[in-house]
C-alpha positions as CSV (number, residue, x, y, z in Angstrom):
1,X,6.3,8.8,24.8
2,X,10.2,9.5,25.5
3,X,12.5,7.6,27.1
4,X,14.5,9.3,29.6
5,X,18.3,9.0,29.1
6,X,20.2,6.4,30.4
7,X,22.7,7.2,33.6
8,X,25.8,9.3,32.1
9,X,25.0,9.1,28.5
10,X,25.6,12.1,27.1
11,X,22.1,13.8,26.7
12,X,22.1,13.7,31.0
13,X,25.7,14.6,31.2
14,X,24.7,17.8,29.0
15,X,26.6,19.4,26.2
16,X,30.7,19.2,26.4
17,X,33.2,20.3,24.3
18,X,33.0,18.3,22.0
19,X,30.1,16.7,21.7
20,X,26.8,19.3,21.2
21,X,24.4,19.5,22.9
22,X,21.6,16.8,24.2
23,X,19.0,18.4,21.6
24,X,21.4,17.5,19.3
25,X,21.9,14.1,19.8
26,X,18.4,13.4,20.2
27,X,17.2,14.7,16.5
28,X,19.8,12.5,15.0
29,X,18.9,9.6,17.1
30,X,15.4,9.0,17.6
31,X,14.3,6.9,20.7
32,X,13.6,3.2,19.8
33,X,10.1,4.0,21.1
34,X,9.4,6.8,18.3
35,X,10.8,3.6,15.8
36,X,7.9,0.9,17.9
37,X,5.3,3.5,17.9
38,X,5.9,4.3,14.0
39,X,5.9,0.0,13.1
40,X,2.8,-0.1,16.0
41,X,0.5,3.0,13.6
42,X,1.4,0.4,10.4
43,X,0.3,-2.3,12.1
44,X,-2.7,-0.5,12.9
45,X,-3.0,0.4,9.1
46,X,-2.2,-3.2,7.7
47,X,-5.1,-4.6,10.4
48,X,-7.9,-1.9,9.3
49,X,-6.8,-3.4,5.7
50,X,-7.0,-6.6,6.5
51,X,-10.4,-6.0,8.1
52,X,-11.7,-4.8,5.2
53,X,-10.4,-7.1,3.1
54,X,-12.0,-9.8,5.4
55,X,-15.2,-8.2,4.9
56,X,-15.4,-8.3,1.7
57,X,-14.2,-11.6,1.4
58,X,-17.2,-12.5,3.4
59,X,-20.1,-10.8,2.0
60,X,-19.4,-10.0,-1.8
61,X,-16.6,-12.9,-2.8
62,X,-13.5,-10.5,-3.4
63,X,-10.2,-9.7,-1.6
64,X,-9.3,-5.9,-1.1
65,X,-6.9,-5.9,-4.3
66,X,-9.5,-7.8,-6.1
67,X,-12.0,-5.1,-6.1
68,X,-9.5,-2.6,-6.4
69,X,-8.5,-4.2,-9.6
70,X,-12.5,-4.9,-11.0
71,X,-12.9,-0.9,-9.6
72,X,-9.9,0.1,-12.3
73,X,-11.3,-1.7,-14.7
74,X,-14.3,-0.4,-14.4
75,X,-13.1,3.1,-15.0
76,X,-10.8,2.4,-17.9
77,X,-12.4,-0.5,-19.6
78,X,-10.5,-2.7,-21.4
79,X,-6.5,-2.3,-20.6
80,X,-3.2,-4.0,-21.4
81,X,-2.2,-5.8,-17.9
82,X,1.0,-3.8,-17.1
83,X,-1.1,-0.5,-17.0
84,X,-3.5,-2.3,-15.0
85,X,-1.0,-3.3,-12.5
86,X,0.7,-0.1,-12.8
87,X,-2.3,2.1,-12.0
88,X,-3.6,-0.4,-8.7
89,X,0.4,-0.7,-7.8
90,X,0.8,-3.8,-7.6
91,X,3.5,-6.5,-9.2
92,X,3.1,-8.2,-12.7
93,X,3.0,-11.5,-11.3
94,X,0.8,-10.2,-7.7
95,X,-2.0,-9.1,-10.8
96,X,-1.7,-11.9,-12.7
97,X,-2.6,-14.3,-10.0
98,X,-5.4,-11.8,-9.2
99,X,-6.8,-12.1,-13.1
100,X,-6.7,-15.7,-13.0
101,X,-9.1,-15.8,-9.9
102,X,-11.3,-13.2,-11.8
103,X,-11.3,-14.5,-15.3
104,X,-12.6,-17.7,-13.3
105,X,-15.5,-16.4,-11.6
106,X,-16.4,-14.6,-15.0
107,X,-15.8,-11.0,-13.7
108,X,-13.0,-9.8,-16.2
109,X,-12.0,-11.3,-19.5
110,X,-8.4,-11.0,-20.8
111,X,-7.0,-11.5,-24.7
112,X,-4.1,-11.2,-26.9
113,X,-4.6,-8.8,-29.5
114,X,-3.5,-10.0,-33.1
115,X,-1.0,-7.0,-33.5
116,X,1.0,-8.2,-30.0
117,X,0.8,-11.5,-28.9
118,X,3.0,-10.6,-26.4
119,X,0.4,-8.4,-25.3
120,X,-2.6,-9.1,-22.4
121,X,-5.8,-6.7,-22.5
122,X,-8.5,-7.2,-19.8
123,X,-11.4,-6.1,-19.7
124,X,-14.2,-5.9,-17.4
125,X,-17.9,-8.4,-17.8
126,X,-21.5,-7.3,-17.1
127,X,-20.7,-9.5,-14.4
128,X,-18.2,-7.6,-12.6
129,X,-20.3,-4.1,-13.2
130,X,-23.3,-6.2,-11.3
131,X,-21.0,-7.1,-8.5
132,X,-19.4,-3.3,-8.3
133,X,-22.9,-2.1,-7.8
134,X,-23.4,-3.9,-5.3
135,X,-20.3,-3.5,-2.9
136,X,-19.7,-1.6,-0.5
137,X,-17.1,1.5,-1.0
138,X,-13.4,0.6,-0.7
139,X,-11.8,1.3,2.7
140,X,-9.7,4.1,0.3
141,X,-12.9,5.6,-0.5
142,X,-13.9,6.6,2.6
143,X,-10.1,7.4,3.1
144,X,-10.1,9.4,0.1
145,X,-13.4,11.7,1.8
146,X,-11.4,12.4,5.1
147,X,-8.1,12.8,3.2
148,X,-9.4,15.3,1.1
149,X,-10.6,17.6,4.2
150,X,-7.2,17.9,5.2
151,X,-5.4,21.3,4.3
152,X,-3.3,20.9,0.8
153,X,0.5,21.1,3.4
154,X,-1.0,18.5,5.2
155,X,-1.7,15.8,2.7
156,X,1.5,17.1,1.0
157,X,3.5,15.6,4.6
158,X,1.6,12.9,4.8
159,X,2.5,11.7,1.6
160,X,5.8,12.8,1.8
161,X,5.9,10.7,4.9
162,X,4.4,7.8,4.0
163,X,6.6,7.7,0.9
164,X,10.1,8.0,2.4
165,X,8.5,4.9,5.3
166,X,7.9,2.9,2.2
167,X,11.3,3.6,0.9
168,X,12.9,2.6,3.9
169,X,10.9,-0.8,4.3
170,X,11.3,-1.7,0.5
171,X,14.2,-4.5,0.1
172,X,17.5,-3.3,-0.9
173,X,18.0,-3.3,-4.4
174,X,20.3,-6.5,-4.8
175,X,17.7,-8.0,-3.0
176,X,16.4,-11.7,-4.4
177,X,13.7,-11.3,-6.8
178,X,11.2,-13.2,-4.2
179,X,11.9,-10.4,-1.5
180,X,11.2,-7.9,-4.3
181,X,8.0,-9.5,-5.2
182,X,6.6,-10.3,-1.6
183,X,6.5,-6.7,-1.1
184,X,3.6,-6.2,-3.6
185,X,2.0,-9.2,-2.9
186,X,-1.8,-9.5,-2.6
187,X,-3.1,-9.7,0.9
């Protein structure tokens, strides 16, 4: 949807000496409705999410990034927490609040090797395999299947896409520490 220009702005007035032409204008300025459609589609995403996450809330105990987090597990086994938290991306503090909810329903286990204390491995229970089995695929999974169909220029825009949205939504780097954080936090 475009909006059509506003009484004597310069797109109706056409192009002038020295000002280009409309075409011009209008690639360096998008139309605020281009900007609400584009924040309406991630809404759209961040409620199919949030749906999901619901779900499984509701049938099998576990929040989205929950059983994203038991799924990584799974598939590495045991794993210092920072790789963890690197390969789900999500903050240090966002997965350590996740652990604690797990390691108290028994589904993960987490140490301190002798060698680091600084150090935090988790690994995954018989427990958490049991309750893997029995879920239903992540949202991504079925994601992943359509995804894949795509031609390889077409994922490669998407991504590139979706990358430079998440760059301009991140907070600016002097941001607070809390803004920093919110923006990985578990939903």
């Amino acid at each position: 949807m475009q909006i059509p220009p506003a009484r004597g702005s310069k797109e109706q007035r056409g192009p002038g000496p020295r000002h280009g032409s409309a075409r011009q204008v209008r690639a360096t300025t998008p139309p605020p409705a281009q900007g609400r459609e584009v924040l309406a589609s991630l809404r759209r995403i961040t409620h199919a999410l949030d749906l999901h996450s619901r779900h499984l809330v509701r049938h099998y105990g576990l929040t989205g990034p929950q059983a994203v987090v038991l799924q990584e597990l799974a598939l590495l086994g045991e794993s210092a927490a920072g790789d963890l938290a690197r390969a789900v991306s999500l903050s240090q503090a966002t997965l350590t609040g996740i652990l604690e909810r797990l390691e108290g329903r028994g589904l993960i286990q987490r140490r301190r090797p002798q060698e680091d204390r600084r150090r935090v491995l988790v690994r995954p229970t018989p427990a958490c395999r049991r309750v893997l089995r029995q879920a239903p695929p992540l949202l991504q999974e079925s994601f992943s299947v359509q995804f894949a169909r795509l031609e390889p220029r077409e994922r490669r825009r998407i991504l590139d896409a979706l990358e430079r949205l998440v760059h301009m939504m991140e907070p600016p780097p002097g941001a607070p520490a809390a803004e920093r954080a919110a923006s990985t936090a578990e939903t």
